[in-house]
C-alpha positions in Angstrom: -4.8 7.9 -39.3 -2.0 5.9 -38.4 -2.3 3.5 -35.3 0.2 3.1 -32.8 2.6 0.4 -33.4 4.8 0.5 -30.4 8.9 -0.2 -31.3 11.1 -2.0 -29.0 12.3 1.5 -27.8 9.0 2.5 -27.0 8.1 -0.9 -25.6 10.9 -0.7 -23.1 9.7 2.2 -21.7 5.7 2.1 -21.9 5.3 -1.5 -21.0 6.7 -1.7 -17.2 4.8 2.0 -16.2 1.7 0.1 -17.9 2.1 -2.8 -15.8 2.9 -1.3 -12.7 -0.5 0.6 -12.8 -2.2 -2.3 -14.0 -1.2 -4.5 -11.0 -2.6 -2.2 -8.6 -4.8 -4.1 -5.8 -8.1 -2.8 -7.1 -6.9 -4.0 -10.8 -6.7 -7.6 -9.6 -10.6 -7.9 -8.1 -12.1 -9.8 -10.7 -14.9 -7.7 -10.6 -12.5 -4.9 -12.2 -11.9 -5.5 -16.1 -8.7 -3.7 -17.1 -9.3 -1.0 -19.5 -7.2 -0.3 -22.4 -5.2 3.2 -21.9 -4.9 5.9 -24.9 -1.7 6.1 -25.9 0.0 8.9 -27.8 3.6 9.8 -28.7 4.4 13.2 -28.7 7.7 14.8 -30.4 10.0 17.2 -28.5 7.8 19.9 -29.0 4.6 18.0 -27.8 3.2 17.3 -31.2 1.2 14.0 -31.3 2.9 11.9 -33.5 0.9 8.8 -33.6 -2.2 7.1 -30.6 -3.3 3.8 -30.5 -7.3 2.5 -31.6 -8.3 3.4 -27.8 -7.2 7.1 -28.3 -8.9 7.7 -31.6 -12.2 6.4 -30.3 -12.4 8.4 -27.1 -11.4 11.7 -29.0 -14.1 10.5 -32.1 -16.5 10.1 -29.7 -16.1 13.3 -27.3 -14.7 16.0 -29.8 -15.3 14.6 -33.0 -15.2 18.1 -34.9 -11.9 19.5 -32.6 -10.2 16.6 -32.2 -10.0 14.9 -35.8 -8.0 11.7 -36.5 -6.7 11.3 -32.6 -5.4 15.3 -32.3 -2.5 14.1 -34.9 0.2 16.8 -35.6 -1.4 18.9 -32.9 0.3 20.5 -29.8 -0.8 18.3 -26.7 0.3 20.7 -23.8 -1.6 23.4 -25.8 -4.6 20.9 -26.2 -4.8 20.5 -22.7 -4.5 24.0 -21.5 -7.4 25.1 -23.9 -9.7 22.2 -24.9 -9.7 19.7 -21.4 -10.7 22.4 -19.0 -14.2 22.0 -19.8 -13.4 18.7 -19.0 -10.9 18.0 -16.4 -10.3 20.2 -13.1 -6.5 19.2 -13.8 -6.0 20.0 -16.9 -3.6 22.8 -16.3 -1.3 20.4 -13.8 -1.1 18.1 -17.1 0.0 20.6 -19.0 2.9 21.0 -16.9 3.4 17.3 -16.3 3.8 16.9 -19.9 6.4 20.1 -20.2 8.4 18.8 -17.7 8.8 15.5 -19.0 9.4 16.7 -22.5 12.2 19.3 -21.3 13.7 16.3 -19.2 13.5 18.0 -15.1 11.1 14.9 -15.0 11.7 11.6 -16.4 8.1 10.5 -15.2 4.7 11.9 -14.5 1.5 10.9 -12.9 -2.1 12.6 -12.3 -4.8 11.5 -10.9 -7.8 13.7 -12.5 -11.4 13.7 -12.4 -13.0 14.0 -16.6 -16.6 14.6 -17.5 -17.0 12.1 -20.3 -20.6 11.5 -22.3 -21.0 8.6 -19.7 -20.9 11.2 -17.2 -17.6 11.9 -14.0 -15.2 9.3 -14.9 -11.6 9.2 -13.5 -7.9 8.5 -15.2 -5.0 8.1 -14.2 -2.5 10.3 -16.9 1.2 8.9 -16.9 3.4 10.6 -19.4 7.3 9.0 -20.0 10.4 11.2 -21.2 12.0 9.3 -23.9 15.5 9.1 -24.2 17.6 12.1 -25.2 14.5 14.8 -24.6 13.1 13.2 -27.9 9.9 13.4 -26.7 7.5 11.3 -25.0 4.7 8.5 -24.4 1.8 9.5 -22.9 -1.1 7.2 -21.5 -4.7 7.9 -19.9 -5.9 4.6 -18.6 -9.6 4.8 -16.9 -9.8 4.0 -13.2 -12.9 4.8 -12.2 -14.4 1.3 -11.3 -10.8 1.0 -9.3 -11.9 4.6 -7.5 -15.5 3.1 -6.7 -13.9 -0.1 -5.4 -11.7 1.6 -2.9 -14.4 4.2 -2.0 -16.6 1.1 -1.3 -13.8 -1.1 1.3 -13.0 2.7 2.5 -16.5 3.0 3.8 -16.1 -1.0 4.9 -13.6 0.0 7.4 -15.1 2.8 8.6 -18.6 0.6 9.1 -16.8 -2.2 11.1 -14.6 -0.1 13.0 -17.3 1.8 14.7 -19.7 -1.1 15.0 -16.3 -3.4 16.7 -16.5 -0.3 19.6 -19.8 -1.2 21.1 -19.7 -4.6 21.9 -15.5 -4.2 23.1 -16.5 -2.0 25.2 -19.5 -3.8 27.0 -16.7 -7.0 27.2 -13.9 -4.3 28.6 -16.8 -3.4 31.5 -17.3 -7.3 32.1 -13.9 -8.1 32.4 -14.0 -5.3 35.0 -17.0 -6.6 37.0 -15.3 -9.7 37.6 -12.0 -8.2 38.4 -14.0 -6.7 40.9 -16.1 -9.5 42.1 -14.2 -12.7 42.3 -10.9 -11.4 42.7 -9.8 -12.4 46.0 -12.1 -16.0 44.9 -9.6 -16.5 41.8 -6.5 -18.6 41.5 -3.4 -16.9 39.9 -4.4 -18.5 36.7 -7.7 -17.0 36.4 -7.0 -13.4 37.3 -3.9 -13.6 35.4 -5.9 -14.7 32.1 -8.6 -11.7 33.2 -5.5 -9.2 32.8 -4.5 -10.7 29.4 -8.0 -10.3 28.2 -8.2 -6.8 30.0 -5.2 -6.0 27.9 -5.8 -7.7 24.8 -9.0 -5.9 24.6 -7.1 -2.4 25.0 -5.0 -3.1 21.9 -7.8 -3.9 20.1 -9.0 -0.9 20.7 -6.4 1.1 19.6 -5.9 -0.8 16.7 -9.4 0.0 15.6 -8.5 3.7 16.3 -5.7 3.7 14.2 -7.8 2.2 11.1 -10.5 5.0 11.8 -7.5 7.6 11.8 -5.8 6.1 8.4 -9.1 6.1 6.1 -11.3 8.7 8.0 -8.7 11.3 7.2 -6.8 9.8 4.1 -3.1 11.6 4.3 -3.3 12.3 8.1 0.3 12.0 9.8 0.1 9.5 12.6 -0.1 10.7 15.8 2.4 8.7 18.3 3.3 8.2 21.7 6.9 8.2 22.2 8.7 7.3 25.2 11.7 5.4 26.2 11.1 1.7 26.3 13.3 -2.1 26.3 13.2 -2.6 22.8 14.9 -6.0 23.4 12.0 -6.6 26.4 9.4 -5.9 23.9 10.5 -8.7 21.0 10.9 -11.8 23.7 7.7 -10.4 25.1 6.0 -10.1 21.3 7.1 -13.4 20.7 6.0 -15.0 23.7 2.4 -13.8 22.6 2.4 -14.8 19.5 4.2 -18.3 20.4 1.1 -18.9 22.5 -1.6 -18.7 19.6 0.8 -20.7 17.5 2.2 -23.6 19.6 2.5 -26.0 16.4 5.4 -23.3 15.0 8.9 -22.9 16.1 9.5 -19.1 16.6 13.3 -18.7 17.1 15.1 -15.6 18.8 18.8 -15.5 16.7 19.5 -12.0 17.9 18.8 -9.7 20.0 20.9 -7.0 21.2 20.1 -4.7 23.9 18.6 -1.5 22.5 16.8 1.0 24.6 14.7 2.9 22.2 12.8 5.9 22.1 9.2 5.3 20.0 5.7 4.4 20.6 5.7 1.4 21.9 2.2 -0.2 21.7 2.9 0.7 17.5 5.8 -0.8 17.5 4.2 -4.1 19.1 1.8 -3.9 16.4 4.2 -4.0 13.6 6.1 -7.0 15.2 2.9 -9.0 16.1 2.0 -8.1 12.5 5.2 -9.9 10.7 5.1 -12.9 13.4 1.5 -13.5 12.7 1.6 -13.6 8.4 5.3 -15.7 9.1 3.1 -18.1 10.7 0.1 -18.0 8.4 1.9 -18.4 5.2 4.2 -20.6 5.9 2.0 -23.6 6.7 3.9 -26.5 5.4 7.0 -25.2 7.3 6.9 -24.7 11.1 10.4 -22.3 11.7 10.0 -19.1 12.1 13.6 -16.9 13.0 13.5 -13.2 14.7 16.7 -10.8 14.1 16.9 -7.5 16.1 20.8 -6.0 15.4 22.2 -3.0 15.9 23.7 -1.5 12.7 25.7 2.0 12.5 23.3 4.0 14.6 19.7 1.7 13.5 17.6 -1.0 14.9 17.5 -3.6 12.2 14.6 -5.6 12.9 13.8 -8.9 10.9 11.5 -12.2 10.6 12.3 -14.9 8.1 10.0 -17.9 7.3 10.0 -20.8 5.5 6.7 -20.7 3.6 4.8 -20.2 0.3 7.3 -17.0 -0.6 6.2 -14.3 -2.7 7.0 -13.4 -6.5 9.5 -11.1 -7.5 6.2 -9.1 -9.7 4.4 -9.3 -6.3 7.1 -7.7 -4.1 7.1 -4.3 -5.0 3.1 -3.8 -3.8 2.7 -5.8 -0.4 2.9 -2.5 1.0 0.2 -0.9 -0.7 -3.3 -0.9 0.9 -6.0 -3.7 0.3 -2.6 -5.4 -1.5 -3.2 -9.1 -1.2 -1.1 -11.4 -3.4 -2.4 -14.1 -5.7 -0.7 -17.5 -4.7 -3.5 -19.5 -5.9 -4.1 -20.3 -2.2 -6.8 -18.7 0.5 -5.3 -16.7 2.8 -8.0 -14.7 5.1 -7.5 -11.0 5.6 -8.4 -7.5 4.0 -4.3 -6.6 2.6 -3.9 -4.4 5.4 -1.6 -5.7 8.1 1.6 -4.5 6.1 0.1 -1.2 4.9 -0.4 0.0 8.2 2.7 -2.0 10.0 4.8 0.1 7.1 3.3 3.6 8.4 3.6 3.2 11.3 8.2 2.5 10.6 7.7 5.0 8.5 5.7 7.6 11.1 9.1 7.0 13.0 11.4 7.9 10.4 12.2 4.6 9.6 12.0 2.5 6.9 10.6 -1.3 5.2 11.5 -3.7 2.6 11.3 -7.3 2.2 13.3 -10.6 0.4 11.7 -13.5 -0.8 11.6 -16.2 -3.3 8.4 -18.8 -4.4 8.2 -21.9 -2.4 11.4 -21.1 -0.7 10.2 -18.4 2.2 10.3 -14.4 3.1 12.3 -11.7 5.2 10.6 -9.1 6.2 13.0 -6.3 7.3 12.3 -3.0 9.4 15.1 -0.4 10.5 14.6 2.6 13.1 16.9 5.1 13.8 18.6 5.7 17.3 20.2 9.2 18.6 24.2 9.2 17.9 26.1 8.2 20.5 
């Protein structure tokens, strides 16, 4: 049987789709080893042409009288739609997938899909590549199962702290209340003015744990927001002013900030802001300037923060937005990786949109841009 012995051709194409599902967040937990995908290149027909060691051993071990030497000079897409639907409850979307990458209407394919191996339900992630020219293409099936178990396991984290953070905010939300109550007429400005803070504080809190209840109790669920007209200029001095007051060793800087009434849920909004002051601050702790853009640009708000600190890799960039995402700097950063996940919904629940510069050692941007009505 000949092994797969990849070309530069073939390199070019397999080797970034390999790494980009490979760097996943789950894939960097130590306690995830990353498996070795099957390979297989398939002619323009879909005939396998050659697999790699990993291919050959799974098909040895699962259909060793079917699927002799790897399923060489046999039709994959036919494979698929007969043999794998014992096996996979998918089997006829990968058909497709394949077909469509082979005719060239899609240059890339993914499926998730659940396959009943001898070691019992084990999940893969299928990614097929056109190859230039409709020649054919590469197609890989890397095992994520332990990746699936992981995220099932902080998924049910979440959901365990959120509910058990309710009880105990709420009996503080009712003592904060008492003493409005009881000393208010006793207190000095100070005191009832820190007693609204807390009162308030406390009420974000609780929405915040909302929303994480809403994002993994119903995976997919479209935010729900509360959208009225608000100061969007009034709300970043305000933001700042916060978060300037639980970081008094930091210089957070206001460059712009054009008037803007917009039209949004505010308290979301707050949260996203808050979000990028708070990680300008925490990573950048050998640098103490932090600078806050808000611009009108043709029809947009174009919000930004820009720091001075640790910076992030180029490799690392594309996947800050993904859930549990937490980059490897080599230093200890507390938090779950979920900050910008859910501060980049909640842009894009308004129909906006995220992205982010930076360079290592030399500090980040982090940039957000919501429409406004013409005129």
């Amino acid at each position: 049987m000949e092994q797969l012995t990849l070309d530069p051709i073939l390199e070019i194409h397999l080797k970034p789709d390999y790494e980009k599902n490979s760097k996943n967040s789950s894939l960097k937990d130590p306690a995830v080893k990353r498996p070795v995908p099957q390979i297989a290149v398939l002619d323009k027909n879909g005939v396998i042409q050659t697999v790699n060691e990993s291919w050959t051993s799974f098909a040895a071990a699962h259909r060793a009288s079917e699927w002799h030497n790897g399923c060489a000079g046999m039709n994959y897409p036919e494979i698929c739609k007969k043999n794998i639907a014992r096996f996979s409850e998918e089997s006829s979307n990968a058909a497709n997938g394949i077909l469509a990458a082979l005719n060239g209407s899609l240059p890339a394919f993914e499926l998730e899909y659940a396959c009943y191996t001898l070691a019992g339900k084990r999940w893969f992630l299928m990614s097929v590549i056109s190859l230039p020219g409709n020649t054919g293409a590469i197609v890989t099936h890397t095992d994520i199962t332990e990746q699936k178990i992981i995220e099932k396991m902080r998924d049910d984290f979440i959901n365990i702290v959120s509910h058990e953070l309710k009880t105990p905010i709420t009996s503080l939300k009712g003592i904060v209340h008492i003493l409005q109550l009881s000393f208010l007429k006793k207190m000095t400005g100070d005191g009832s003015r820190l007693l609204s803070t807390m009162d308030s504080q406390l009420d974000k809190l609780t929405r915040i744990i909302g929303d994480l209840l809403d994002i993994y109790t119903v995976p997919g669920q479209e935010m729900t927001l509360d959208t009225v007209p608000f100061d969007f200029t009034k709300l970043v001095v305000e933001t700042v002013d916060n978060v300037r007051n639980m970081s008094p060793l930091h210089f957070i800087s206001i460059k712009e900030n054009e008037p803007v009434i917009y039209i949004g849920d505010r308290f979301r909004i707050e949260q996203v802001i808050t979000n990028l002051l708070t990680n300008a601050v925490k990573y950048s702790p050998q640098s103490n300037q932090v600078l806050i853009s808000s611009v009108r640009k043709n029809n947009t708000i174009v919000f930004s923060v820009q720091d001075f600190g640790i910076g992030i890799s180029q490799e690392d960039l594309a996947s800050v937005f993904q859930r549990f995402y937490r980059v490897d700097n080599g230093a200890e950063f507390n938090g779950l990786g979920l900050g910008l996940h859910i501060s980049s919904e909640i842009i894009k629940a308004h129909r906006g949109k995220f992205w982010a510069e930076s360079q290592v050692g030399q500090g980040s941007i982090f940039y957000f841009s919501l429409p406004l009505p013409p005129g």
